[in-house]
DOSESE-800057 format. One record per residue (C-alpha): residue number from 0; x, y, z. Coordinates in nm, 2 decimals, padded with zeros to 4 digits. Layout:
REM DOSESE-800057
PT    k    east   north      up
PT  NUM       X       Y       Z
...
//
This chain:
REM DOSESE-800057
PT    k    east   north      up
PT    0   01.29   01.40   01.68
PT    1   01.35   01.20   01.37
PT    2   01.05   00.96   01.22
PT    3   01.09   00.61   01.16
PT    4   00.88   00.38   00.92
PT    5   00.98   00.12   01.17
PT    6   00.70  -00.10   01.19
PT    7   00.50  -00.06   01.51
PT    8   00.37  -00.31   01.74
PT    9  -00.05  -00.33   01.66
PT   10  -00.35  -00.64   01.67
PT   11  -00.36  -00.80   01.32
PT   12  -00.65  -00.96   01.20
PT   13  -00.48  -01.17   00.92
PT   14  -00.12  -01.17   00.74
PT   15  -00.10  -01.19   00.35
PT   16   00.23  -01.29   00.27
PT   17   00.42  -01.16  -00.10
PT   18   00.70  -01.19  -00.28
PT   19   00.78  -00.83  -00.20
PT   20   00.68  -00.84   00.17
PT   21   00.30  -00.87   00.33
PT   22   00.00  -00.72   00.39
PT   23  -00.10  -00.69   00.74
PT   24  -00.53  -00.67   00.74
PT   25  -00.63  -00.46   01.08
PT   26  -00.97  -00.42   01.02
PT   27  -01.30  -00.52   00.78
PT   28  -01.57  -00.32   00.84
PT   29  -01.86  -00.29   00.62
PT   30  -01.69  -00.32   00.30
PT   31  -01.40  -00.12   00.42
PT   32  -01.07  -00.28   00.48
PT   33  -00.78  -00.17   00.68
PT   34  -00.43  -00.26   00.57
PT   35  -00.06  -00.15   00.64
PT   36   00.16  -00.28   00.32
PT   37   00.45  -00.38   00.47
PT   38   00.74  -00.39   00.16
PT   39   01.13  -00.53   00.22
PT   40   01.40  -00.31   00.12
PT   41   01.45  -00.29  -00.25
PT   42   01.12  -00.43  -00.34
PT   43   00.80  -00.33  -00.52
PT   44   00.43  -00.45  -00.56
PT   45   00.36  -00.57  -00.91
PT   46   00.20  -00.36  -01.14
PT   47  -00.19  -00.44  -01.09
PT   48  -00.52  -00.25  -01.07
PT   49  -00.88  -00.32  -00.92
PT   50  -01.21  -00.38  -01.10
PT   51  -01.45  -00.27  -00.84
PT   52  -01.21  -00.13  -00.57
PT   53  -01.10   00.22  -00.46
PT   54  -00.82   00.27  -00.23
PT   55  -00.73   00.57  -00.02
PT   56  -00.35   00.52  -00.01
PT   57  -00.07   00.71   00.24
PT   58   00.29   00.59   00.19
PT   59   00.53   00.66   00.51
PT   60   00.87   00.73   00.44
PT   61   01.05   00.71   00.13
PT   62   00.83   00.44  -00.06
PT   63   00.79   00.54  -00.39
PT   64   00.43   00.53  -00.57
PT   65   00.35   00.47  -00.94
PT   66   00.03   00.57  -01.06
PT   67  -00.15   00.55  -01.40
PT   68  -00.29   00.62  -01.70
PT   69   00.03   00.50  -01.83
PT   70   00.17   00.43  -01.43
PT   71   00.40   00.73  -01.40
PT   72   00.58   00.80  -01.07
PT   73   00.45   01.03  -00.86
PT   74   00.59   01.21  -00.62
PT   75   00.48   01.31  -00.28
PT   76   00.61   01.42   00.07
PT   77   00.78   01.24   00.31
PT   78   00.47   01.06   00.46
PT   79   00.21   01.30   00.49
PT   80   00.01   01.26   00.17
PT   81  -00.31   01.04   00.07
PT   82  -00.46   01.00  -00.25
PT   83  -00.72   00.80  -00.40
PT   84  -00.69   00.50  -00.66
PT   85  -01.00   00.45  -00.83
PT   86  -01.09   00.13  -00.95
PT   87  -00.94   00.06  -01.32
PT   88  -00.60   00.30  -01.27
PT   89  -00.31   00.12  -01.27
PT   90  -00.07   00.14  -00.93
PT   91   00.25   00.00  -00.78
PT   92   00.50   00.09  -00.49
PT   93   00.86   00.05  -00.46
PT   94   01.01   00.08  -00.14
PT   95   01.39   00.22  -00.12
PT   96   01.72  -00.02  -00.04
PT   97   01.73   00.14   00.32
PT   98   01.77  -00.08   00.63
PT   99   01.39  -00.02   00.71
PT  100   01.08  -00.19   00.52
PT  101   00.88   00.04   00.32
PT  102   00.49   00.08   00.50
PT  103   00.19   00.21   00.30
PT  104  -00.13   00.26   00.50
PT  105  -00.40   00.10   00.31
PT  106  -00.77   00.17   00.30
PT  107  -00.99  -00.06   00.03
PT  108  -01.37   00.06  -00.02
PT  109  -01.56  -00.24  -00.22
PT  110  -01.45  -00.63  -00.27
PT  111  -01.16  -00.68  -00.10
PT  112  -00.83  -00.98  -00.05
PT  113  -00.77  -00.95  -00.41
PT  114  -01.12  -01.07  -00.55
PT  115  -01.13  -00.81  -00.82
PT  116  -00.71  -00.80  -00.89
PT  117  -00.65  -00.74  -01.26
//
């Protein structure tokens, strides 16, 4: 059975819209948020990082992540690897030109909706 980064049907607390896409927020609790990055084709995130907070990322499919010092790609497995963004590193996805949008499961520990975006 082949895996699709089809985007799957689940409640949504609130929709962030961006130029490359949206985030879809699916749960705050106690400091803790719980997103799904939902990227177009083609696109990317810009280039950003966090002042106070750490993410535990897990991109499905093909989407691409680029980490720093220096933000070099990295790769990783089709879908079944999370790693941690402290605060401060540098970060971006890129999602491929397929005819499916690129997903990255999102979990923020500290301020969250972009307080402490640099």
């Amino acid at each position: 059975m082949q895996s699709s980064t089809a985007l799957p049907e689940f409640p949504v607390l609130e929709r962030r819209p961006h130029a490359w896409g949206q985030t879809l927020v699916l749960c705050e609790i106690g400091g803790v948020e719980v997103r799904v990055l939902v990227l177009e084709p083609g696109t990317e995130t810009s280039l950003h990082r966090h002042a106070v907070r750490h993410e535990l990322q897990i991109p499905l499919g093909a989407v691409r992540a680029i980490v720093g010092p220096g933000a070099r790609p990295i790769e990783l497995p089709d879908g079944h690897t999370a790693f941690v963004i402290p605060a401060g590193v540098e970060h971006q996805f890129a999602a491929p030109p397929t005819d499916e949008p690129g997903l990255v499961v999102s979990l923020t520990f500290g301020r969250t909706a972009g307080k402490d975006r640099i």
